[in-house]
ZADO-1210 file (C-alpha; in nm, 4 decimals, padded with zeros to 6 digits):
<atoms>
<atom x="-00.5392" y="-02.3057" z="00.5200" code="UNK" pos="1"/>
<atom x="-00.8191" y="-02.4557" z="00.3555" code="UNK" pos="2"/>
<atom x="-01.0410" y="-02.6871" z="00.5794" code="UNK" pos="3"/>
<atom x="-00.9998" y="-02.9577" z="00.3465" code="UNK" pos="4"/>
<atom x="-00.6791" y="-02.9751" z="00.4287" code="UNK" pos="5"/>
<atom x="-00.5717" y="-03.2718" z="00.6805" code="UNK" pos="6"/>
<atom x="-00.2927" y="-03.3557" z="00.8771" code="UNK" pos="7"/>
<atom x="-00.0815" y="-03.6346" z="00.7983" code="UNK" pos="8"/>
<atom x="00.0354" y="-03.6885" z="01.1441" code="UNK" pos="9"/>
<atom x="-00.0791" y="-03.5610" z="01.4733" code="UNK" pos="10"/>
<atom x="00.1007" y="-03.5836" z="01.8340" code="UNK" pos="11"/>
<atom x="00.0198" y="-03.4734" z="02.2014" code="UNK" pos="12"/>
<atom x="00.2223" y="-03.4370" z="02.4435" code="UNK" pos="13"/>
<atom x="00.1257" y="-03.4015" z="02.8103" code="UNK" pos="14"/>
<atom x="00.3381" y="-03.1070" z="02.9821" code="UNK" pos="15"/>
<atom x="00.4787" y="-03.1712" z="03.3625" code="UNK" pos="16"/>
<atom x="00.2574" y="-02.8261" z="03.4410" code="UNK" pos="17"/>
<atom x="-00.1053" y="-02.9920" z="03.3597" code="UNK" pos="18"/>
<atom x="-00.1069" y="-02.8605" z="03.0221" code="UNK" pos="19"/>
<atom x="-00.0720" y="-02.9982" z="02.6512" code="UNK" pos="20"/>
<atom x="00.0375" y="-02.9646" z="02.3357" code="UNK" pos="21"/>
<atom x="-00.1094" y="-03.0927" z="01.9760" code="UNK" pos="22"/>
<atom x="00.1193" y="-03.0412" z="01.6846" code="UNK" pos="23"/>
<atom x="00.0028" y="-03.1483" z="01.3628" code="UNK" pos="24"/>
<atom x="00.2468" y="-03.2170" z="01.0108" code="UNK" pos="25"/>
<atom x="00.1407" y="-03.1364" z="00.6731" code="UNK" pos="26"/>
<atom x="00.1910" y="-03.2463" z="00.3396" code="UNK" pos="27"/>
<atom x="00.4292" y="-02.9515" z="00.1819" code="UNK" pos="28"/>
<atom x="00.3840" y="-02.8858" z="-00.1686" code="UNK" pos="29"/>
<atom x="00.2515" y="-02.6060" z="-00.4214" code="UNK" pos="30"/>
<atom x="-00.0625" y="-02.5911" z="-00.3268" code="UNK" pos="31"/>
<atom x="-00.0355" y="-02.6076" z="00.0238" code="UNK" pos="32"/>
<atom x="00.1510" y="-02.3183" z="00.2272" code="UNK" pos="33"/>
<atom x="00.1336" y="-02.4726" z="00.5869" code="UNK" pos="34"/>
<atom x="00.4005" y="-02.7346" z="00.6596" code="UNK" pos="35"/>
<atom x="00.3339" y="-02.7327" z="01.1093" code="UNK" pos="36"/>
<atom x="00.0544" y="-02.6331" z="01.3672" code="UNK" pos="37"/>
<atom x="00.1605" y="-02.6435" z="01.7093" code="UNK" pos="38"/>
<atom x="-00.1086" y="-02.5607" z="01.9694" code="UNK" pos="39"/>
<atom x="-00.0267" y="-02.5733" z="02.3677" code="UNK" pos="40"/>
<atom x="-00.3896" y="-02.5180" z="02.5686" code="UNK" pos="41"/>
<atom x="-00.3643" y="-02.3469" z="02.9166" code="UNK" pos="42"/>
<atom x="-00.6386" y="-02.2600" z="03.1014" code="UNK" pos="43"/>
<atom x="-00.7000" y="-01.9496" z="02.9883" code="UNK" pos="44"/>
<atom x="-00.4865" y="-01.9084" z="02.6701" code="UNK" pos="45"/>
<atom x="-00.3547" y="-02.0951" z="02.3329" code="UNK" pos="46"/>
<atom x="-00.0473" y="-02.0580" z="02.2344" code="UNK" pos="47"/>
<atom x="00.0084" y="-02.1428" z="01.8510" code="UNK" pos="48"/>
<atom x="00.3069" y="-02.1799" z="01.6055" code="UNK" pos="49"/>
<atom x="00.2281" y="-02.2369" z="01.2483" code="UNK" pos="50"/>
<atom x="00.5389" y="-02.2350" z="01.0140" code="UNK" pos="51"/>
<atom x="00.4742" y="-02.2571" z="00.6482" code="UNK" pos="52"/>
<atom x="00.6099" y="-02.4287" z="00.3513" code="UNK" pos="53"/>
<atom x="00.6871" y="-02.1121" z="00.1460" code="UNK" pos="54"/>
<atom x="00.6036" y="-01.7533" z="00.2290" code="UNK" pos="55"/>
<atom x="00.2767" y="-01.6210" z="00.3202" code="UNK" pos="56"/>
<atom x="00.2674" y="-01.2492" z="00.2441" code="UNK" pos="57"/>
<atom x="00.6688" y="-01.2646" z="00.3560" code="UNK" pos="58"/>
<atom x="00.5862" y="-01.4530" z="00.6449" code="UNK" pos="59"/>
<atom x="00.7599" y="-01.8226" z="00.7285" code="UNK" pos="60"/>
<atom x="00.6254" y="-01.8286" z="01.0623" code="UNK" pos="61"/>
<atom x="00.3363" y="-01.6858" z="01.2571" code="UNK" pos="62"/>
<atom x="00.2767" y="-01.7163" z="01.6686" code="UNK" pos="63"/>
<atom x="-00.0387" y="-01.6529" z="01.8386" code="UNK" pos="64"/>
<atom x="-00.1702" y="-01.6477" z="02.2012" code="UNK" pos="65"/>
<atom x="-00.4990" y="-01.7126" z="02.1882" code="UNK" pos="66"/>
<atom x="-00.8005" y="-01.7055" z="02.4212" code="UNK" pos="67"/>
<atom x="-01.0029" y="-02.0671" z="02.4360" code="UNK" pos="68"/>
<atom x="-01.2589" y="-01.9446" z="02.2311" code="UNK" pos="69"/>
<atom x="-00.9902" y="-01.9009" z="01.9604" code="UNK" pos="70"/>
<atom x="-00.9960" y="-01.4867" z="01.9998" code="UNK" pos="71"/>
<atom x="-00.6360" y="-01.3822" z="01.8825" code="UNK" pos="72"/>
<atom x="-00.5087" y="-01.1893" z="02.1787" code="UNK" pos="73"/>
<atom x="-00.1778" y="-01.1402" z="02.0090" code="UNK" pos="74"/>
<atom x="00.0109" y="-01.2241" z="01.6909" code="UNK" pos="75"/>
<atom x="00.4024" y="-01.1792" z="01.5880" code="UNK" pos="76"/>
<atom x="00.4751" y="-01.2555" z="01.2172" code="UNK" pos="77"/>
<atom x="00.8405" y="-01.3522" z="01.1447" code="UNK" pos="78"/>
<atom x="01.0282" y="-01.4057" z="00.7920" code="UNK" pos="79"/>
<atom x="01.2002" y="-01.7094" z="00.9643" code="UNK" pos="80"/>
<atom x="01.1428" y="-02.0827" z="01.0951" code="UNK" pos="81"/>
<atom x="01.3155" y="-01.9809" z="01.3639" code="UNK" pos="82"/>
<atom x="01.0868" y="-01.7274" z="01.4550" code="UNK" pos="83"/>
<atom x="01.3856" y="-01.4532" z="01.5010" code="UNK" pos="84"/>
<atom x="01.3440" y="-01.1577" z="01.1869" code="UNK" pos="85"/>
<atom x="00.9971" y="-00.9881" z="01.3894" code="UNK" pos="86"/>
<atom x="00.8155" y="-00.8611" z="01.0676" code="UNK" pos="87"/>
<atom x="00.4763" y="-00.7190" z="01.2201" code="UNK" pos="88"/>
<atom x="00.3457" y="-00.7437" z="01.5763" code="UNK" pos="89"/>
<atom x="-00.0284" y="-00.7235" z="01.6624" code="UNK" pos="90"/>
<atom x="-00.2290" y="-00.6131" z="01.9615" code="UNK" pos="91"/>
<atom x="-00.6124" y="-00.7255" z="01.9545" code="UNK" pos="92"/>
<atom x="-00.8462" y="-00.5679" z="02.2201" code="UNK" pos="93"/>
<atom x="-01.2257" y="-00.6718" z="02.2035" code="UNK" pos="94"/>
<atom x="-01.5581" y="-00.4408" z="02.2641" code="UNK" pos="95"/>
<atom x="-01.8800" y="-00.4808" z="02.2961" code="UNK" pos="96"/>
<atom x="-01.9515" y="-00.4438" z="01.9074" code="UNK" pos="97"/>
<atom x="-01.6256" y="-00.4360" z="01.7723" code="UNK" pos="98"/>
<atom x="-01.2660" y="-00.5462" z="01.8236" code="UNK" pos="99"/>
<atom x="-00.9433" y="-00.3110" z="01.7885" code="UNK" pos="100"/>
<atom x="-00.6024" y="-00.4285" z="01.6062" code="UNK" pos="101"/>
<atom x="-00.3089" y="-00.2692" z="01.7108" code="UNK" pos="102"/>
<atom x="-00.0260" y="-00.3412" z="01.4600" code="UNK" pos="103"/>
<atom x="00.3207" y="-00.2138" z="01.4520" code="UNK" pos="104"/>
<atom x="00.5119" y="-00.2848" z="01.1180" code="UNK" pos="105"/>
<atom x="00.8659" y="-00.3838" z="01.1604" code="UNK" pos="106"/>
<atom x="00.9761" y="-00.3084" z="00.8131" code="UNK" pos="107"/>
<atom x="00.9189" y="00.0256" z="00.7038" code="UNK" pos="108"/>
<atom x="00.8637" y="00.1594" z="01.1215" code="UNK" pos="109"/>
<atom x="00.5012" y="00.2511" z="01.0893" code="UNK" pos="110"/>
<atom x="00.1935" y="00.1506" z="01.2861" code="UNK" pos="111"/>
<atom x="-00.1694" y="00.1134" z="01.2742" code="UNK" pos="112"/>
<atom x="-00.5256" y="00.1111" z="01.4482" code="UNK" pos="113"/>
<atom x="-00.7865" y="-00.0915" z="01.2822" code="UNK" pos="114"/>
<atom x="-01.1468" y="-00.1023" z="01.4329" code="UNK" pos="115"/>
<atom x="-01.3505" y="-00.4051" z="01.2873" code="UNK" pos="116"/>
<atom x="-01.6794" y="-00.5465" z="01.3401" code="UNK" pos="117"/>
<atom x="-01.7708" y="-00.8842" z="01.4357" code="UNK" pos="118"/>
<atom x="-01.8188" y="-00.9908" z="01.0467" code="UNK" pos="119"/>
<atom x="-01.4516" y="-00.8879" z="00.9992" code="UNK" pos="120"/>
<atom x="-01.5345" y="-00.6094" z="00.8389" code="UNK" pos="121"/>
<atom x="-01.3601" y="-00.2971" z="00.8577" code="UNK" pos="122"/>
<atom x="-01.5206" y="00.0090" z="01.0507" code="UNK" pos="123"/>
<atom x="-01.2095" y="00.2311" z="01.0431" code="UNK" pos="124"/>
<atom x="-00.8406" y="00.2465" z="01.0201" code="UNK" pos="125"/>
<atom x="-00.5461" y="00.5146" z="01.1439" code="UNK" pos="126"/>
<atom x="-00.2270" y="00.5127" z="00.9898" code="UNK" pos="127"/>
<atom x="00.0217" y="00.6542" z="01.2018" code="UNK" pos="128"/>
<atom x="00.4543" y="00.7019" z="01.0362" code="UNK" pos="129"/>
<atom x="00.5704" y="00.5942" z="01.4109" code="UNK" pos="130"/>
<atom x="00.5700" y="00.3011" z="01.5635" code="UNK" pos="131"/>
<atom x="00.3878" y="00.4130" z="01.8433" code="UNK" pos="132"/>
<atom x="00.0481" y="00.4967" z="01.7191" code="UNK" pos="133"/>
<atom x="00.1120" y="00.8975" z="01.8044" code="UNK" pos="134"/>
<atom x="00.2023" y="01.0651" z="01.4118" code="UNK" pos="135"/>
<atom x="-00.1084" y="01.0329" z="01.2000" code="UNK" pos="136"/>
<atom x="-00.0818" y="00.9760" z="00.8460" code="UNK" pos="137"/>
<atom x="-00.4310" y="00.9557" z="00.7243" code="UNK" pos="138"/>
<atom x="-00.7486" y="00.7695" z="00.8230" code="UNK" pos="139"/>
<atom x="-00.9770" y="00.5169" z="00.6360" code="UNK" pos="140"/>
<atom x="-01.3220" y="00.4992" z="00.6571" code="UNK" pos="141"/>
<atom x="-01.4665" y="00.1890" z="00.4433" code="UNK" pos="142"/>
<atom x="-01.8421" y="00.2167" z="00.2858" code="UNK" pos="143"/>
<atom x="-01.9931" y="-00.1244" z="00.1467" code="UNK" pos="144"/>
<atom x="-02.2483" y="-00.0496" z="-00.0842" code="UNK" pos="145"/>
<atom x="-02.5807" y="-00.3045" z="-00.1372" code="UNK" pos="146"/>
<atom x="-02.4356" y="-00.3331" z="-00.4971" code="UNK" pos="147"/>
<atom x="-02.1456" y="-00.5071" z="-00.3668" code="UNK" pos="148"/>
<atom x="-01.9181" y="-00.2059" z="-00.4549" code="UNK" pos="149"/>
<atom x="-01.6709" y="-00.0597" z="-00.2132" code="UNK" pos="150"/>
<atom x="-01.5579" y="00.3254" z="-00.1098" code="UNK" pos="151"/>
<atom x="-01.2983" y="00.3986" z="00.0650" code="UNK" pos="152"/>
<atom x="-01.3056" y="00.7531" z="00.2216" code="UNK" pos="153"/>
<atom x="-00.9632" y="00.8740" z="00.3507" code="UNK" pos="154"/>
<atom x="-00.9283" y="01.1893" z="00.5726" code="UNK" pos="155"/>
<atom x="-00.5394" y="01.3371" z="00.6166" code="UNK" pos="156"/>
<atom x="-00.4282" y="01.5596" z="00.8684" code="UNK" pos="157"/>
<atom x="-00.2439" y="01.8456" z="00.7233" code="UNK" pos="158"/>
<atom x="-00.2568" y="01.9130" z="00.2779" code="UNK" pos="159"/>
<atom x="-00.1412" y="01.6610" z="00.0872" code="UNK" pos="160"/>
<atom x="-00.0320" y="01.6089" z="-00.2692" code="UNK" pos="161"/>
<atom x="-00.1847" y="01.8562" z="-00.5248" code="UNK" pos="162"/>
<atom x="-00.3508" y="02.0009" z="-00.2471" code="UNK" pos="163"/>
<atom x="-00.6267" y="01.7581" z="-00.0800" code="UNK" pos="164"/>
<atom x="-00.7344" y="01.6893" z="00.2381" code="UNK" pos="165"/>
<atom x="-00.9641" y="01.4119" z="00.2294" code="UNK" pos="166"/>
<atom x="-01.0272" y="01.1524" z="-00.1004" code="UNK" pos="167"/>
<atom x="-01.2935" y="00.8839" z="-00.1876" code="UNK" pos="168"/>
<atom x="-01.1670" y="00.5896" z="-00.3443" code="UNK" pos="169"/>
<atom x="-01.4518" y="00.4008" z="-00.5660" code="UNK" pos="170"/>
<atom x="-01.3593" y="00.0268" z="-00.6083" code="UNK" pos="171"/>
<atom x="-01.6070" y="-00.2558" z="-00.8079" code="UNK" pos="172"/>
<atom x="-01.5424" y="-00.4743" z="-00.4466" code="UNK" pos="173"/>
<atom x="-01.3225" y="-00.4687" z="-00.1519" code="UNK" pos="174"/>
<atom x="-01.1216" y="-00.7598" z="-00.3171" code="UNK" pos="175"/>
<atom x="-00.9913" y="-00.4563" z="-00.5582" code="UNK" pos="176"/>
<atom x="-00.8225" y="-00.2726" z="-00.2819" code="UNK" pos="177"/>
<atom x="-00.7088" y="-00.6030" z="-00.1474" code="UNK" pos="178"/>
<atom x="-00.5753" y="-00.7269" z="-00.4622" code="UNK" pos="179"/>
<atom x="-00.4838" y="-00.4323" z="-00.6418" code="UNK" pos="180"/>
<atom x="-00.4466" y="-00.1583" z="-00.3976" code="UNK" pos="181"/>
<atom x="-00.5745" y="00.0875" z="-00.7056" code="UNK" pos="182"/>
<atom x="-01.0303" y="00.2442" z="-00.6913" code="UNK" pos="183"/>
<atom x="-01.1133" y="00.2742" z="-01.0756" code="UNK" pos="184"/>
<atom x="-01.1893" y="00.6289" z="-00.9697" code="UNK" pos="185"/>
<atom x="-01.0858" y="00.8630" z="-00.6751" code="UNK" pos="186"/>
<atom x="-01.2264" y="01.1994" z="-00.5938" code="UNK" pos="187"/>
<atom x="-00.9670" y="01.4559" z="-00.4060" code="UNK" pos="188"/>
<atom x="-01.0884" y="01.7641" z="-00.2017" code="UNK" pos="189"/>
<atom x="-00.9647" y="02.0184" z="-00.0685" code="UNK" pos="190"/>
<atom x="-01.1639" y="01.9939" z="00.2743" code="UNK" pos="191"/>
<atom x="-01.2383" y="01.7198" z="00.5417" code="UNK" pos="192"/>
<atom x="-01.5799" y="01.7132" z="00.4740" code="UNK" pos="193"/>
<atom x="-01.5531" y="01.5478" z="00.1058" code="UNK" pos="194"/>
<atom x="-01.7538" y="01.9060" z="-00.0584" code="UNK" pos="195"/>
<atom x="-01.4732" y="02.1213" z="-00.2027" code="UNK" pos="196"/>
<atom x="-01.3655" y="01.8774" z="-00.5168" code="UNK" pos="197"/>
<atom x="-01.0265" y="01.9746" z="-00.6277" code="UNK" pos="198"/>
<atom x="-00.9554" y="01.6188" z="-00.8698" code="UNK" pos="199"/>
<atom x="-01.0316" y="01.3177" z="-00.9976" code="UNK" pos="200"/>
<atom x="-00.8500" y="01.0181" z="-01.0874" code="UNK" pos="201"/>
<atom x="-00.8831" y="00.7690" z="-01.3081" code="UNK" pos="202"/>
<atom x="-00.6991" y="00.4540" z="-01.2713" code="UNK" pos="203"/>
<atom x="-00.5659" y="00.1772" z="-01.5315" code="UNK" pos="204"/>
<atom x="-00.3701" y="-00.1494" z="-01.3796" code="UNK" pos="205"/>
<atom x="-00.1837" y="-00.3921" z="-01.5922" code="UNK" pos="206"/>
<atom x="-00.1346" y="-00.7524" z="-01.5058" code="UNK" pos="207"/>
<atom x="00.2336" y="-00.6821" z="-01.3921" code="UNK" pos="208"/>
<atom x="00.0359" y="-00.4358" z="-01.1340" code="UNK" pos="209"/>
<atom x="00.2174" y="-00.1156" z="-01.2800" code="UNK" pos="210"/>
<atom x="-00.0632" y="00.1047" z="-01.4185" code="UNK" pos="211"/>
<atom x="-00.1906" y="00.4624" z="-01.5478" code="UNK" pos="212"/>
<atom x="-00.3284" y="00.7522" z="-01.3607" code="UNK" pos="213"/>
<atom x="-00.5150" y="01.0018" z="-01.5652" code="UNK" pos="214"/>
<atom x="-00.6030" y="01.3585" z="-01.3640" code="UNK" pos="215"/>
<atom x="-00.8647" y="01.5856" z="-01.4271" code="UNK" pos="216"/>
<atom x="-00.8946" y="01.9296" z="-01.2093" code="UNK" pos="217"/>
<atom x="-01.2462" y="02.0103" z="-01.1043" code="UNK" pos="218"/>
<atom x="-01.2175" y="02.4236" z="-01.0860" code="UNK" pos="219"/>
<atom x="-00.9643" y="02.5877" z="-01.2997" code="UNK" pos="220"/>
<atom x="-00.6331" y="02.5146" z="-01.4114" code="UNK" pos="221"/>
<atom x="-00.3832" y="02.4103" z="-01.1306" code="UNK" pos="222"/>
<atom x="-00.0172" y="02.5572" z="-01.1888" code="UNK" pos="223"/>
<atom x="-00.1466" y="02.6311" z="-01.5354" code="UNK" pos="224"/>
<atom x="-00.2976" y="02.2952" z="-01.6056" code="UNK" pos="225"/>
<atom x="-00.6217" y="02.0906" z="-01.6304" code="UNK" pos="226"/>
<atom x="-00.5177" y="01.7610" z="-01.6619" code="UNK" pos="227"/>
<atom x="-00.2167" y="01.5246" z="-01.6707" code="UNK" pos="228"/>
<atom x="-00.1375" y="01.1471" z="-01.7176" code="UNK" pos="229"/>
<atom x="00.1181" y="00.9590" z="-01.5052" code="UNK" pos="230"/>
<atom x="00.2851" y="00.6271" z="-01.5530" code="UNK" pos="231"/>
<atom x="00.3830" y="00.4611" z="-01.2870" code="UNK" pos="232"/>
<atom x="00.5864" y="00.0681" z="-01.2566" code="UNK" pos="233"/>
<atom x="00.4683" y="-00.1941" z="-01.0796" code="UNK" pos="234"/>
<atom x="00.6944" y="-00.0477" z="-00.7779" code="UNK" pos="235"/>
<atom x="00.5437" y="00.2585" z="-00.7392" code="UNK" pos="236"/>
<atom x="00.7970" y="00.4039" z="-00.9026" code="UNK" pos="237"/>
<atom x="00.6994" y="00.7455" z="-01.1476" code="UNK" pos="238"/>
<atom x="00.8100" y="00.6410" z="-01.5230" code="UNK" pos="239"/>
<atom x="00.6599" y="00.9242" z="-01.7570" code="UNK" pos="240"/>
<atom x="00.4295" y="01.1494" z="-01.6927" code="UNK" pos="241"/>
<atom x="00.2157" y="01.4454" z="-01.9891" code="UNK" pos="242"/>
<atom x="00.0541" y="01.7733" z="-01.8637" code="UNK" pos="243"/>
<atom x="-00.1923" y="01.8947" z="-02.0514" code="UNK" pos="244"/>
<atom x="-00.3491" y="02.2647" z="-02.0460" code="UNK" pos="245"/>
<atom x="-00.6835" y="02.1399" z="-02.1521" code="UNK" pos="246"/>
<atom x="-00.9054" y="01.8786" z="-01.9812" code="UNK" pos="247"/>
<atom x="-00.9101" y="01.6339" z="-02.2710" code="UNK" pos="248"/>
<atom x="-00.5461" y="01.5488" z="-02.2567" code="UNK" pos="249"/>
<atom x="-00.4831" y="01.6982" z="-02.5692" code="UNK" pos="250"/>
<atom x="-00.2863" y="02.0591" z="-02.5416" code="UNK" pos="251"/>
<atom x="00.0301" y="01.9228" z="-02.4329" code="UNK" pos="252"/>
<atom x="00.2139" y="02.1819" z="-02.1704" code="UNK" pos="253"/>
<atom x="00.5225" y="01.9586" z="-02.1320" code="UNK" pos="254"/>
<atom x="00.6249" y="01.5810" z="-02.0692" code="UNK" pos="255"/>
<atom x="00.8920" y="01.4448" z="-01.8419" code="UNK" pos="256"/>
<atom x="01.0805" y="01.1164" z="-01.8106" code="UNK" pos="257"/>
<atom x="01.2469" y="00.9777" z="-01.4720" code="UNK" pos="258"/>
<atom x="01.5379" y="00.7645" z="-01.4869" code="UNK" pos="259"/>
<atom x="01.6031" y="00.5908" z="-01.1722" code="UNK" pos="260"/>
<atom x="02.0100" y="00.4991" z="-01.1045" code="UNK" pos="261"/>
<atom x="02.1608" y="00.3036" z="-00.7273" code="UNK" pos="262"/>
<atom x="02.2017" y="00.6890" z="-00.5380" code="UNK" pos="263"/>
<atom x="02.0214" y="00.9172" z="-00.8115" code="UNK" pos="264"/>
<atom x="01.7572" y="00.9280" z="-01.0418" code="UNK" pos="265"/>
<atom x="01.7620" y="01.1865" z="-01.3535" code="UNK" pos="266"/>
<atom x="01.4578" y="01.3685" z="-01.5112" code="UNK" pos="267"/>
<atom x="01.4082" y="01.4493" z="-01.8563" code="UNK" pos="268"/>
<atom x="01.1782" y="01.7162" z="-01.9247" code="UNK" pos="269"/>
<atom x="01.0916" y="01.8092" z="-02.3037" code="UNK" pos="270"/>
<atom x="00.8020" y="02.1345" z="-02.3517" code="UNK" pos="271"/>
<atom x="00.6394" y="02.1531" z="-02.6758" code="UNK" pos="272"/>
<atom x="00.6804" y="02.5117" z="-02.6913" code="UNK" pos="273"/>
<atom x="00.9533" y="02.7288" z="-02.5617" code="UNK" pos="274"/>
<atom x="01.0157" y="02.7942" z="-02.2455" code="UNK" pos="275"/>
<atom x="01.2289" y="03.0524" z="-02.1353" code="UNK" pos="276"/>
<atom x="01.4233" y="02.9920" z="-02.4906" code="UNK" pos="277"/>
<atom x="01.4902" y="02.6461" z="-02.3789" code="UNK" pos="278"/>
<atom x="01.2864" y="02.3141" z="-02.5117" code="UNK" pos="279"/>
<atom x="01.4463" y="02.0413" z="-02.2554" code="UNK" pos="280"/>
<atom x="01.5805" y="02.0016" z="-01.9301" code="UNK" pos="281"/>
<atom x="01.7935" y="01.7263" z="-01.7463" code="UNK" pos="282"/>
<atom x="01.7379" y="01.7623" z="-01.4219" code="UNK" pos="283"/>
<atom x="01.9709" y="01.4855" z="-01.1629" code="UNK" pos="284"/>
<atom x="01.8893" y="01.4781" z="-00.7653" code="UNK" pos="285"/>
<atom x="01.9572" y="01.2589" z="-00.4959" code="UNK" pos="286"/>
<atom x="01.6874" y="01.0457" z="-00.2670" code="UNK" pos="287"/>
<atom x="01.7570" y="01.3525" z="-00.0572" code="UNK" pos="288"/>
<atom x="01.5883" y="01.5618" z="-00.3861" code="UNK" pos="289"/>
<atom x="01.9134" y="01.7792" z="-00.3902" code="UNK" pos="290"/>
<atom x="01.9535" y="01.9127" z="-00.7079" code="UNK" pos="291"/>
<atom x="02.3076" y="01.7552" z="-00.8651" code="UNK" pos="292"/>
<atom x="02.3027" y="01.9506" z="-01.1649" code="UNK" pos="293"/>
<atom x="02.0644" y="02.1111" z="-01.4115" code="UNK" pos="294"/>
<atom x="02.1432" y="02.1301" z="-01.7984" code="UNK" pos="295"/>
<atom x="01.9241" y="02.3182" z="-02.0491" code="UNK" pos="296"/>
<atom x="01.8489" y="02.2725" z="-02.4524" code="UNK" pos="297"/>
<atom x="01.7260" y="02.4420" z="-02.7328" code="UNK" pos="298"/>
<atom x="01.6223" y="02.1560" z="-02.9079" code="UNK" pos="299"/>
<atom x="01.4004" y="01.8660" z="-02.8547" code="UNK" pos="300"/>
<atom x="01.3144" y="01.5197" z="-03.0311" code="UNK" pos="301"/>
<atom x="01.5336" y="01.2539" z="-03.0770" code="UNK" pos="302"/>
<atom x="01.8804" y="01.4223" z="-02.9780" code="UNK" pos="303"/>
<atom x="01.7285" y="01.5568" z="-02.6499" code="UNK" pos="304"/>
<atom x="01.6099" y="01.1795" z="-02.6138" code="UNK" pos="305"/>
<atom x="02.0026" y="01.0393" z="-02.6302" code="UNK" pos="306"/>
<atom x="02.0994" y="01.2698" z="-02.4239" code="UNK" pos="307"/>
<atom x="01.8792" y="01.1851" z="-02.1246" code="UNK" pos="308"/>
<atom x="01.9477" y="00.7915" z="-02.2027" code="UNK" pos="309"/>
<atom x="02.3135" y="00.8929" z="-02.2252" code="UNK" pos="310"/>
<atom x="02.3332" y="01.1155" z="-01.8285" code="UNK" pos="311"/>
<atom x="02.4950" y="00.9863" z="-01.5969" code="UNK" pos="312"/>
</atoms>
């Protein structure tokens, strides 16, 4: 909420117990998200309620317990008014130096740690795939350069992907990987120690936040290939995608297609040269990536085309 932004009506209420309660109104409209603030002071903790006009980030309603020098101690996020759909829960512990945010995420069952100094900025962060901060996913290490540009180095537990262990995301500001989620460039390697390069990306994002990932291999060709260029949506989802046996994205190995359908999703793959006798491929699996059924062509171009707009 912008501090601009006043109340049109205020109220306290004296509580039988010694303590009290401001709640505050707001003006609803498009430009302003908050609609109620309720604050009850105890002696040693705040407990606030703000409820919003329209969605913050999917949240209606947030409530806080708060320490009198307004330190969050806690905070639940709901999709609700009524403060009942729990979207995301957090934990905050304070240091010497530093504060810790635990956070448990409601929706997808997954949990983090995030260590920040007392500028708010971020000193590290685990992501765990439990909800109870025990299966590591990968951990973030944020540099802020003097030029105002941002890095993000990530460290994994086990290989990932192509076969990395630890990337550097380079971003022209943090509001990037805020905003966009997407570095201009990231560097894969193939150790923890950021030293054995194994790929870089190169990263294009459209308006609509789908966007282009271009792949170069550092050492030699990986599964035969130097380079390739992915398309993605803006929900993540793979469209296309063109490998390449050269480094220039020119010596086209093979392209494939994804079609994405309520319990399946069908892939089209077309090679420019033969392989195995056979130009194309339609390939259907499941979410489960069972193979449904595999169908093989020789011939390509537009008839190969129907036929993958035509599966079922």
């Amino acid at each position: 909420m912008a501090e601009e932004v006043k109340p049109i009506k205020t109220e306290r209420i004296d509580n039988p117990d010694g303590t009290y309660t401001i709640n505050e109104w707001y003006k609803t409209g498009k430009e302003i998200a908050i609609s109620y603030l309720s604050n009850t002071f105890l002696n040693e903790e705040i407990h606030s309620t703000v409820i919003y006009n329209k969605p913050l980030q999917g949240w209606k309603c947030i409530k806080r317990i708060m320490t009198p020098e307004t330190k969050i101690l806690k905070a639940d996020y709901y999709s609700d008014i009524k403060c009942q759909k729990l979207l995301q829960q957090e934990e905050y512990i304070y240091n010497q130096d530093a504060y810790i945010v635990k956070l448990k995420e409601y929706t997808d069952s997954t949990s983090m740690i995030t260590t920040y100094n007392y500028k708010d900025k971020i000193i590290c962060r685990e992501h765990y795939d439990d909800m109870d901060w025990k299966n590591l996913s990968f951990t973030e290490k944020p540099i802020y350069c003097e030029n105002g540009k941002f890095e993000n180095w990530v460290v994994y537990p086990s290989i990932e992907g192509e076969g990395f262990l630890s990337c550097i995301g380079y971003y022209d500001s943090e509001e990037d990987l805020i905003n966009k989620g997407f570095p201009k460039i990231k560097k894969c390697y193939k150790d923890k120690d950021f030293q054995n390069l194994l790929m870089t990306s190169y990263y294009t994002v459209n308006k609509d936040l789908s966007y282009i990932e271009k792949v170069i291999y550092a050492n030699g060709p990986h599964n035969n290939h130097l380079s390739f260029i992915q398309y993605f949506d803006k929900y993540n989802n793979i469209k296309c995608v063109y490998y390449y046996f050269d480094n220039n994205f020119y010596n086209l190995d093979f392209s494939a297609k994804t079609k994405y359908q309520k319990k399946t999703y069908i892939n089209f793959i077309e090679y420019k040269q033969a392989n195995n006798g056979f130009y194309t491929l339609l390939l259907k699996y499941d979410y489960d990536k069972n193979l449904i059924y595999k169908k093989q062509y020789k011939f390509k171009g537009i008839l190969a085309h129907i036929l993958f707009w035509l599966a079922r």
